[in-house]
C-alpha positions as CSV (number, residue, x, y, z in Angstrom):
1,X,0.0,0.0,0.0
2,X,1.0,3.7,-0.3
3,X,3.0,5.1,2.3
4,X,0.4,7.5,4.7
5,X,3.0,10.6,4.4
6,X,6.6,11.1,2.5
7,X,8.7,12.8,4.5
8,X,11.7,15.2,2.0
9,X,13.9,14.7,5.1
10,X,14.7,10.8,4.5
11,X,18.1,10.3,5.5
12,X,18.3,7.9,2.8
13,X,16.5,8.5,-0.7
14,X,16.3,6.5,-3.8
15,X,16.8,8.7,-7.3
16,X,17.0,8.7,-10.8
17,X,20.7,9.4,-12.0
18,X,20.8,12.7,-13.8
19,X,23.3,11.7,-15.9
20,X,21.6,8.6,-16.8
21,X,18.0,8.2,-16.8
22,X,17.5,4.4,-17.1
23,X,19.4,4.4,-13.9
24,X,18.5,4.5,-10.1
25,X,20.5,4.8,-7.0
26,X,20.4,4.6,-3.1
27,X,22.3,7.5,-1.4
28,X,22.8,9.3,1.6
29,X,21.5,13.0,1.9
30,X,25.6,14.2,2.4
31,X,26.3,11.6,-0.8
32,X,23.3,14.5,-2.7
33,X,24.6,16.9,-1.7
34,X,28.6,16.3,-2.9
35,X,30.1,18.8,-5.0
36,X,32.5,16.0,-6.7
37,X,31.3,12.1,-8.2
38,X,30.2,10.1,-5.3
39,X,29.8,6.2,-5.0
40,X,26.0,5.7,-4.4
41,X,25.5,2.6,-1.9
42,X,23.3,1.1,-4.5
43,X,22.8,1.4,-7.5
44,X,20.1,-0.7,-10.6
45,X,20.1,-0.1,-14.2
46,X,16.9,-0.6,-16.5
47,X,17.5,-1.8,-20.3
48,X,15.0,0.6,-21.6
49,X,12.1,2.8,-20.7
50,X,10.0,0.2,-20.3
51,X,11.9,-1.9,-17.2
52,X,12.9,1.6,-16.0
53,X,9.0,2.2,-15.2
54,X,8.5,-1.1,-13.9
55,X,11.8,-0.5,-11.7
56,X,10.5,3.0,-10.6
57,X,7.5,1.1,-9.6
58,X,8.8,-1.5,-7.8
59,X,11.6,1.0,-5.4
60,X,8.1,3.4,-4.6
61,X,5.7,0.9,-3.8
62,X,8.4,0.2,-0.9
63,X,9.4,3.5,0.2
64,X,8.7,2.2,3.3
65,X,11.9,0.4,3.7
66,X,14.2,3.2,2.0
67,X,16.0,4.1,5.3
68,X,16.1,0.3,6.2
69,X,17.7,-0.4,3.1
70,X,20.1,2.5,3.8
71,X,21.3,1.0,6.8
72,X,21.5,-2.3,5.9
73,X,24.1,-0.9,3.3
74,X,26.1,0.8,5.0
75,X,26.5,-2.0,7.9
76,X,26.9,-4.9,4.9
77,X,28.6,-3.3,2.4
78,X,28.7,-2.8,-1.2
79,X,28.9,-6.7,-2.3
80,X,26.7,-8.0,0.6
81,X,24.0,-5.7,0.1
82,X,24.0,-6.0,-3.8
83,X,23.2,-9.7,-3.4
84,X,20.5,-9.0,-0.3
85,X,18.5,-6.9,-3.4
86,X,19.3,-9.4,-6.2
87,X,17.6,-11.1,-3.8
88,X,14.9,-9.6,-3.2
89,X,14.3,-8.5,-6.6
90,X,14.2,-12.0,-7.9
91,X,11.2,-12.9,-5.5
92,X,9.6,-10.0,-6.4
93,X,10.8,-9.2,-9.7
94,X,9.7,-5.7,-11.2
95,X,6.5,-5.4,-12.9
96,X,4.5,-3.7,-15.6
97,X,1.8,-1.7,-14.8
98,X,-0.8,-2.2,-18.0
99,X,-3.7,-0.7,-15.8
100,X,-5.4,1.6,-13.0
101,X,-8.7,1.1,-11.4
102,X,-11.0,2.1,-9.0
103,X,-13.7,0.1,-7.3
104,X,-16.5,0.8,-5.2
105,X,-16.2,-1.1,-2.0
106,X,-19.5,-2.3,0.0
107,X,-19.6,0.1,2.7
108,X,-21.2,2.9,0.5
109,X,-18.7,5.2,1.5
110,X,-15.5,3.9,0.5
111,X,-13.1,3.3,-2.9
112,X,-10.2,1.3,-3.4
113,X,-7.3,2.3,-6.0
114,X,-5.4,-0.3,-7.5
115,X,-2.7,-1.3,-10.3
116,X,-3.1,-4.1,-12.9
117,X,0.5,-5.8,-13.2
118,X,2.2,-8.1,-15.8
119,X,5.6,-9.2,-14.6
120,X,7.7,-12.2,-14.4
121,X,5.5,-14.1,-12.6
122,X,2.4,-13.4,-14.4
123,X,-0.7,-11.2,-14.0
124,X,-1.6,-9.8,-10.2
125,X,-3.6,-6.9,-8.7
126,X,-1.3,-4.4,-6.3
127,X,-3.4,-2.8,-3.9
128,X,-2.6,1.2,-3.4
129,X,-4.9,2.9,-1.1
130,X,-8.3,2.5,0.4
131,X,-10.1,5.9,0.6
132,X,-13.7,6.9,2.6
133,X,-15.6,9.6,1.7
134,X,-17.2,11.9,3.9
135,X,-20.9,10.0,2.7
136,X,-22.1,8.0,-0.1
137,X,-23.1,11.0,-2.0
138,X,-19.6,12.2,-1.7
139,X,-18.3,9.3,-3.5
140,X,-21.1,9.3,-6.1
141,X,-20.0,12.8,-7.1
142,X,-16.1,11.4,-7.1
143,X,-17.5,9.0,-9.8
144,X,-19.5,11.6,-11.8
145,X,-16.1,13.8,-11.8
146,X,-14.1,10.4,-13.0
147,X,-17.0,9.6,-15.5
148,X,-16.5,12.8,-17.7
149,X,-14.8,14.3,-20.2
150,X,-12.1,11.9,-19.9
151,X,-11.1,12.9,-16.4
152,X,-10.5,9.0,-15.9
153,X,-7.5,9.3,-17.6
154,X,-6.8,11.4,-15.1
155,X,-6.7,8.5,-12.6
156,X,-3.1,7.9,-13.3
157,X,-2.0,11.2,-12.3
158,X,-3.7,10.9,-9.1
159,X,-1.8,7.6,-8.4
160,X,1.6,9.4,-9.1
161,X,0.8,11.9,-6.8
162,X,-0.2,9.0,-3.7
163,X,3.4,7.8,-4.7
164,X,5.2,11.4,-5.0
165,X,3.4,12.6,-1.7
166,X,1.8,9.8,0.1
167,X,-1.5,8.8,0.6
168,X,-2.4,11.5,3.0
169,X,-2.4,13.6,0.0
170,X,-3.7,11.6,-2.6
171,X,-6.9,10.9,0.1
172,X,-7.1,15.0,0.4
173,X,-7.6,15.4,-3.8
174,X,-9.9,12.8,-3.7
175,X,-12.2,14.8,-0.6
176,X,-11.6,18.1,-3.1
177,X,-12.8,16.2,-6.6
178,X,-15.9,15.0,-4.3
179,X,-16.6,18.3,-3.2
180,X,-15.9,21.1,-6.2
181,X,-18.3,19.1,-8.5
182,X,-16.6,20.3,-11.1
183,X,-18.4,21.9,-14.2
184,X,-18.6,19.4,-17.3
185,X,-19.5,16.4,-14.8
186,X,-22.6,14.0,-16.0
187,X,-24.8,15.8,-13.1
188,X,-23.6,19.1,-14.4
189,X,-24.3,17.8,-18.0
190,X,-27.4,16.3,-17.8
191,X,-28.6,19.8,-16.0
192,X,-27.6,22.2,-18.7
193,X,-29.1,19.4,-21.4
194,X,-32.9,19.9,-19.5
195,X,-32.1,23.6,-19.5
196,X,-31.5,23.4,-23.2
197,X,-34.1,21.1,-24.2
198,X,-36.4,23.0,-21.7
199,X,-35.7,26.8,-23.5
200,X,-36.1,24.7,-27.2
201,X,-39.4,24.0,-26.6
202,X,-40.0,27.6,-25.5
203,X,-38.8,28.6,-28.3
204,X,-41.0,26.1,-30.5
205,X,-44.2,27.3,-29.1
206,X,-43.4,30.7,-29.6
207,X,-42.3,30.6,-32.8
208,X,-45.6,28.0,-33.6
């Protein structure tokens, strides 16, 4: 599951390379903030776009144990702690994400966010957050909001966002999409529509 809150302060932090983007490492804050070429404590390198997603994926769904895996580096060592993520990464090999969905739980109130995932291993569902709305109707206007003009492609944003921020802050966009009720929603739609058909037929009797 998301991680509740994602704290810029980690002593430890797991980063794209700037100087190679198909590559992630594991340093220290001090290591970030060198002037000269520093050896990260870890370090993984995707083939192509592609993996590279699917390895982004895999090191933010378990941002959890960032500052675990920080110290286990540094009290292991380079060659120990390589193998302890080989590892790890062989059980639970990267993944492709080939969906997000959304599902209306039984309690009336509540959603659950999810991924679709094709990896190694085959198809599976990883869970991301479980969200409750302030009341049923709440969630009904969530779904009007998702329901129109396109804004469930928007779903995937909000997903990078639970894993950029946490899921504190992905739960408080979800509260403001229930409550704006933003124009162009079905409800909103289906309103103007009466009003439009509503003034046509004024306008037919007059004119008739």
């Amino acid at each position: 599951m998301l991680q509740d809150r994602i704290d810029n302060d980690e002593h430890y932090r797991i980063l794209i390379d700037h100087r190679n983007p198909l590559r992630i490492v594991l340093a220290t804050q001090a290591m970030l903030e060198a002037k000269g070429p520093v050896e990260p404590l870890w370090d993984r390198e995707a083939g192509d776009a592609r993996s590279m997603a699917a390895l982004l994926r895999w090191v933010a769904i378990r941002r959890d144990r960032w500052q675990e895996w920080g110290q286990l580096a540094e009290h292991l060592g380079p060659a120990a702690f390589y193998q302890h993520m080989r590892e790890r990464m062989e059980a639970e090999p990267p993944a492709e994400c080939i969906g997000t969905m959304v599902t209306r739980l039984d309690d009336a109130h509540e959603i659950a966010i999810s991924e679709s995932m094709h990896g190694p291993q085959g198809l599976f569902y990883q869970p991301l957050y479980v969200h409750r709305f302030a009341s049923a109707a709440a969630r009904d206007r969530f779904y009007d909001w998702m329901y129109s003009d396109d804004n469930v492609n928007a779903i995937d944003a909000l997903v990078r966002l639970g894993y950029a921020e946490g899921a504190l802050a992905l739960g408080k966009a979800l509260d403001r999409l229930a409550e704006d009720r933003p124009a162009g929603n079905r409800a909103e739609r289906r309103r103007r529509a009466k009003a439009e058909a509503k003034a046509g037929r004024r306008q037919a009797a007059t004119v008739a």
